[in-house]
N, C-alpha and C positions, 0 to 999 in steps of 0.2 A: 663533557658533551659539547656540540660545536652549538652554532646557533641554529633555531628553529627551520629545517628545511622544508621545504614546500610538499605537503603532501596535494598531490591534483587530482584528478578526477577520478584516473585510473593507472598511476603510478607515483611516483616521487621523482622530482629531480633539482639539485641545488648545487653551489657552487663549491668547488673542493679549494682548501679544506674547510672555509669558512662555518659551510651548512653540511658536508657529508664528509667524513673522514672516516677513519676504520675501527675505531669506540661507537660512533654511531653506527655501523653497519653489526658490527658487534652486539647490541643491543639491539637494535630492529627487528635481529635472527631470535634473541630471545623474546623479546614481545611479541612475535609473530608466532613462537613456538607454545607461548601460555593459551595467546587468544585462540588457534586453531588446533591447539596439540598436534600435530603430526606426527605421520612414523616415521615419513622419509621426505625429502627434499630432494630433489634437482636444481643446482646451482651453476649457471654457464656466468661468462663474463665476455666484454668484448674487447678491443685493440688498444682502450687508452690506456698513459701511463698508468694512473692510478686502478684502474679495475680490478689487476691479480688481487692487489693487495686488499681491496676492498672486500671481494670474491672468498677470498682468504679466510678474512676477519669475523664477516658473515657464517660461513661454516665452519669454524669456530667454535660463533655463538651456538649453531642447532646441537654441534657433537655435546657439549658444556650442557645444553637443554635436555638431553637424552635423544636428540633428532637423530637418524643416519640421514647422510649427505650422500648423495651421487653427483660426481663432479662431470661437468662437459670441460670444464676448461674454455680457452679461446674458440668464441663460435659465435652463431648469427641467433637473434630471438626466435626465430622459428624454431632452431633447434632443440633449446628448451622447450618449449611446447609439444613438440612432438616429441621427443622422452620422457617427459611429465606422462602427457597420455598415455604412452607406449608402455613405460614402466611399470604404470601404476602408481606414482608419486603418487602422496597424498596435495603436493606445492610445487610449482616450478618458478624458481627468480634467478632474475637477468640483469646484471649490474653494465649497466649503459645509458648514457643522454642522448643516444639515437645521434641526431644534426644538430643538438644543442652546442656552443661555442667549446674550446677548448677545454676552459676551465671549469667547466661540470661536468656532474655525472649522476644516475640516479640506479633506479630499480623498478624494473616493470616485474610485475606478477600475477601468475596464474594458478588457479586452485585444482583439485582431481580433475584429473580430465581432461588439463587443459584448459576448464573454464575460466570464464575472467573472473580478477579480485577486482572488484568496485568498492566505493567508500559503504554499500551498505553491505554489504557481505564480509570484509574484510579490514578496508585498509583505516576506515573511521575508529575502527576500536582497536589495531593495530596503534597509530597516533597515538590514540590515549592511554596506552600501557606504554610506550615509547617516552613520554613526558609527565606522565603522572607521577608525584612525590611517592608514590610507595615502591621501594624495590622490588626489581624483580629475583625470584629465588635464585640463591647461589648456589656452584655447581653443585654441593655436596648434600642438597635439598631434592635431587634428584633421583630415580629408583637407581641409573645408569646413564654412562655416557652412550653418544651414540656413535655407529660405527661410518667411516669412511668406505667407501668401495672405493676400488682402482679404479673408477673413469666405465663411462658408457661405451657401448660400441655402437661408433659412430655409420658403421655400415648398415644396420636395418634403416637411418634416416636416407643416406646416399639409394637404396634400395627402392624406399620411396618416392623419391626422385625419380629415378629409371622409369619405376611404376606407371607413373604418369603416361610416358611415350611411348611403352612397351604395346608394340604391335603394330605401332606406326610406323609407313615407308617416309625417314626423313630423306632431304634431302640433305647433299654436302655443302652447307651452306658455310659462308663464311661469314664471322659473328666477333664483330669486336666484344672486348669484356673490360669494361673502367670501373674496375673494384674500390679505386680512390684510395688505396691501401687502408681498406678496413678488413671486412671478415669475410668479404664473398670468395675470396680468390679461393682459399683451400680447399673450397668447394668445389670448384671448377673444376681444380685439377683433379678430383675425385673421380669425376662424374666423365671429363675428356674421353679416357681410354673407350667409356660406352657408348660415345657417340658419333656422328656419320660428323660433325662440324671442324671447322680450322677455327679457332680462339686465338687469334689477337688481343695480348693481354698489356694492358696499362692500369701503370700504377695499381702492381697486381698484389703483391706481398703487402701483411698487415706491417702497419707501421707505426707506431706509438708517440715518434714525435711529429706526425700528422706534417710531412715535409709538405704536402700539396693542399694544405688547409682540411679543414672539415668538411667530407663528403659529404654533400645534399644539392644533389642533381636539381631540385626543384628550383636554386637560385640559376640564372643566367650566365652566370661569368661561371660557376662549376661545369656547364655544358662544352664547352668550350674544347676541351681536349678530345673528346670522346668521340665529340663532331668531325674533328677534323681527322681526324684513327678512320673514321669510315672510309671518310673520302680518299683519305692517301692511299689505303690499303684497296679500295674496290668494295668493301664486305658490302653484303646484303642486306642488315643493319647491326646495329649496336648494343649493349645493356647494360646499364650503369645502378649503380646500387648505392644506398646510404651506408653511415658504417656496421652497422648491425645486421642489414641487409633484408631487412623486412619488407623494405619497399623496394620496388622496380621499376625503371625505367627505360625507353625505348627510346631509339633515333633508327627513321628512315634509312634505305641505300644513300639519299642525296643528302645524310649530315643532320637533317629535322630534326629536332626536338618532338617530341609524339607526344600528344597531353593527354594524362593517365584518363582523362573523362573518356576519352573517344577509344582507350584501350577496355575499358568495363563494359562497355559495350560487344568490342569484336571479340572478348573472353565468354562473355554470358552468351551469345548467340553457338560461340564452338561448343560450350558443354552441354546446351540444351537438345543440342542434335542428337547425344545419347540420353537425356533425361525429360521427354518433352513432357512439359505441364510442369516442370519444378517453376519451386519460387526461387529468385534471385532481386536481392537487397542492394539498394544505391541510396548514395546519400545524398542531402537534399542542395549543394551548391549549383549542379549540373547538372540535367534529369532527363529531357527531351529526348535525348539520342539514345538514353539508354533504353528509356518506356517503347521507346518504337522498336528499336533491336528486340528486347523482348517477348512483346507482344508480336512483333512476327514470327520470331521464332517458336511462340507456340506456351509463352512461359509465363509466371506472375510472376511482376515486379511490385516491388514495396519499398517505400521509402525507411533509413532510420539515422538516426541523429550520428551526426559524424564521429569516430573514436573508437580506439577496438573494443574496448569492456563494451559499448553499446552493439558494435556489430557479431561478436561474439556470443552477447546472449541471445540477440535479435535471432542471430545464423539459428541457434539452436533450439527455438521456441518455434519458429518456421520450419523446421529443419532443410534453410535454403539450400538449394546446389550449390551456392557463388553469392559472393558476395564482395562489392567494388566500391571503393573510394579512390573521387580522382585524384586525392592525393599519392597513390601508388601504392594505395594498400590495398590486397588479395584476397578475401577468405575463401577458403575451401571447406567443403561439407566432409568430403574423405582424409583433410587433415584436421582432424580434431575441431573442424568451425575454428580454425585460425587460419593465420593471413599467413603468407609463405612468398617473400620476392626472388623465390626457387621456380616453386610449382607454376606462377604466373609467365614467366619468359619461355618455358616449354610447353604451354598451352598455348602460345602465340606461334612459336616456329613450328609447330606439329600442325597447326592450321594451313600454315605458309608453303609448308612441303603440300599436305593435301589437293590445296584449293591451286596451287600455281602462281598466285596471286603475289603483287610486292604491297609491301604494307604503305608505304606510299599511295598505292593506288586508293587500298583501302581506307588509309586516311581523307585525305583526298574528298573522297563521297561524304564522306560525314562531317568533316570542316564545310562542305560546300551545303550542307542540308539546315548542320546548326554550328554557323560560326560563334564561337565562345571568346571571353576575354581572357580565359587563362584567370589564376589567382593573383588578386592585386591585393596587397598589406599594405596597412595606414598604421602607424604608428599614432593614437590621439590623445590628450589630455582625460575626454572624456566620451566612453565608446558609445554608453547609451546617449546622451544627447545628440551623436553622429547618428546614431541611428534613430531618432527622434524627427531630423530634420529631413533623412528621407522619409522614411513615412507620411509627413508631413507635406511631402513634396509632391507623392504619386497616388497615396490612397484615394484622393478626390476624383480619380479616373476609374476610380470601382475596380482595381486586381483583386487575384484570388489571393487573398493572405496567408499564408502556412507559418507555423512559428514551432514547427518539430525542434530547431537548430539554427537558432538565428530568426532572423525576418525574410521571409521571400516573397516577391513579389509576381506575380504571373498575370500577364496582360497578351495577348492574342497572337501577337508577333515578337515578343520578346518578353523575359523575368532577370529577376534577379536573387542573387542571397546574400546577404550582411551577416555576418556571425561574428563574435569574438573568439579569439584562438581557447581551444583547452589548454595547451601546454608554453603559449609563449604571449608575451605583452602586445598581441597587434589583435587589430579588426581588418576582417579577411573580406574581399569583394567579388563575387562573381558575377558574371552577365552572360547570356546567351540568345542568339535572336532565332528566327526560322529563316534561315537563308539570306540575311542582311546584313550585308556587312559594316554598310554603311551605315546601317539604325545603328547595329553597336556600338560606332565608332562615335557616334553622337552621344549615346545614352553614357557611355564611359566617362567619357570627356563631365557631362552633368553629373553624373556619382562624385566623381573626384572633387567638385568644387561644394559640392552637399557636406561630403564629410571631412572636408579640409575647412569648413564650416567660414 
């Protein structure tokens, strides 16, 4: 057994081989298979070296457990999810560190339906049959092994897709694609022959020894390429994806970076035009723009703590239409109340053909109504006395408090959010004013020296 890897919130992820190798993935399949008996599993994997083998090891362990395995192979975490649902899985797991550094890797998981597995439903007693001194049963303890299928058929997802814009007059746009050589490209080229667009494709094929670094559009210097593919090219805009592809990302005709806060917005106003009076879910680092987009379109908005297991069950307890995190994650109510950085980029260009409109412009109004800082990460010794000493700094001015997810501060003309990361060592900062950009530029500037302490 390697050493103790990180179970979090609502996945696992640790360093290879230190914390996850393929005896562990081995075993997780069977404590995963004691704790929830299943019939059948959905197992995808994504780009990195090690994932086959991990992918592998895993299914494996369910056939040795009595599990049947249905395998996606190399694919993006949506795609799990929606064959989980589709099939009827009783589990779907996706061996992936998403933007995690080279050298990790983990496992996100979903239960019937697609539901999320959280530490109370799942993954808490999952751990402790993973680590616990008593073995778990061997194979020949079992009624049967379980069986393998040949692989999913990856066309009713692609179908899905279509789904989406089917009936819409697109336009023939031209649409860079910065896959970052992870898993979005395959898809593309699936989905290409059905549509009216020219794809401009970079760093398109998956590629395992990650030549162009770890796709995660959300850092700066990852922007870089995909920006300048607009510009050279003329396109209309851009789409860049992480490696698993869960999330999406936008850039303007003019090379922009587009901050997912002000895309959850021009997403929830496009779907409520067919759904009006639905709920749709935002989270709490950036909220202003979305509550206004909402409420004029006719809609409830509701706040819920950042993270899929949370937005997942939230989606399905509201039964929201949408649901957005400006970190670039998507939920759809028609896909299983999972996030899909598919479904998200063709609810964006189905608007753009309709309306005439350049997303630029669109942008544009909403930067100019509520300029935001974008997310700033602090690396600190100590996160809650960071967030001690703002508290300390603003409460005396009577803001509204929220602590759904963090600390947020909401004061007349401008708020803020402090939260610590779920999945990685940093404290996350946002800010957003009502139209000032100046305030912001001021309040930033005082966060930073607050929690640089």
């Amino acid at each position: 057994m390697p050493l103790r890897p990180p179970f979090k919130a609502y996945d696992l992820r640790g360093r290879i081989p230190a914390e996850i190798n393929a005896p562990f993935a081995y075993r997780f399949a069977k404590a995963t298979a004691k704790v929830l008996a299943p019939g059948t599993v959905v197992i995808g994997h994504d780009m990195r070296q090690d994932s086959p083998a991990l992918a592998e090891a895993m299914a494996q362990g369910f056939l040795d457990a009595g599990v049947s395995v249905q395998p996606v192979g190399l694919c993006g975490t949506e795609e799990v999810y929606f064959h989980t649902a589709d099939s009827g899985a009783d589990a779907g797991l996706m061996v992936t560190a998403s933007h995690n550094p080279a050298d990790y890797n983990g496992i996100k998981m979903v239960l019937k339906g697609a539901a999320a597995a959280t530490r109370d439903n799942a993954l808490a007693a999952i751990e402790a049959a993973v680590f616990s001194d008593d073995p778990l049963p061997a194979v020949a303890e079992y009624a049967a092994r379980g069986r393998l299928s040949s692989g999913l058929d990856r066309a009713r997802y692609i179908d899905r897709l279509l789904a989406q814009v089917s009936g819409r007059t697109l336009k023939p746009l031209k649409i860079v694609c910065h896959a970052g050589n992870g898993c979005a490209g395959p898809i593309i080229d699936l989905i290409e022959p059905h549509l009216p667009f020219e794809f401009i494709k970079v760093d398109h094929r998956p590629d395992p020894t990650l030549p162009n670094g770890i796709p995660n559009p959300l850092l700066p210097e990852k922007r870089i390429k995909a920006a300048q593919a607009v510009l050279d090219h003329g396109a209309d805009l851009g789409i860049a994806w992480d490696g698993d592809f869960d999330r999406c990302f936008l850039y303007d005709h003019r090379g922009r970076f587009v901050e997912g806060y002000y895309l959850v917005g021009m997403i929830a106003e496009t779907l409520l035009r067919d759904t009006p009076g639905a709920t749709v879910l935002y989270d709490p680092r950036l909220t202003w723009n979305t509550i206004e987009k909402v409420s004029r379109a006719g809609g409830v908005a509701k706040v819920c703590p950042t993270g899929h297991a949370f937005f997942k069950a939230k989606m399905r307890a509201e039964n929201a239409v949408y649901g957005g995190e400006m970190s670039a994650h998507h939920y759809f109510r028609d896909f299983a109340f999972c996030d899909s950085g598919m479904l998200a980029w063709l609810v964006v260009v189905a608007d753009l053909s309709q309306s005439g409109a350049t997303l630029a412009g669109i942008m544009e109004d909403c930067i100019a109504a509520y300029p935001c800082s974008g997310e700033i990460n602090f690396t600190v010794p100590d996160a809650k006395a960071s967030q001690a000493r703002v508290a300390d700094a603003y409460l005396r001015f009577g803001p509204k408090v929220e602590t759904i997810d963090g600390l947020s501060l909401e004061f007349d003309d401008w708020r803020l959010n402090l939260r610590a990361s779920n999945t990685e060592p940093l404290l996350r900062l946002n800010v957003e004013t009502r139209g000032d950009a100046a305030l912001l530029e001021r309040r930033v500037a005082e966060l930073k020296a607050l929690i640089a302490g």
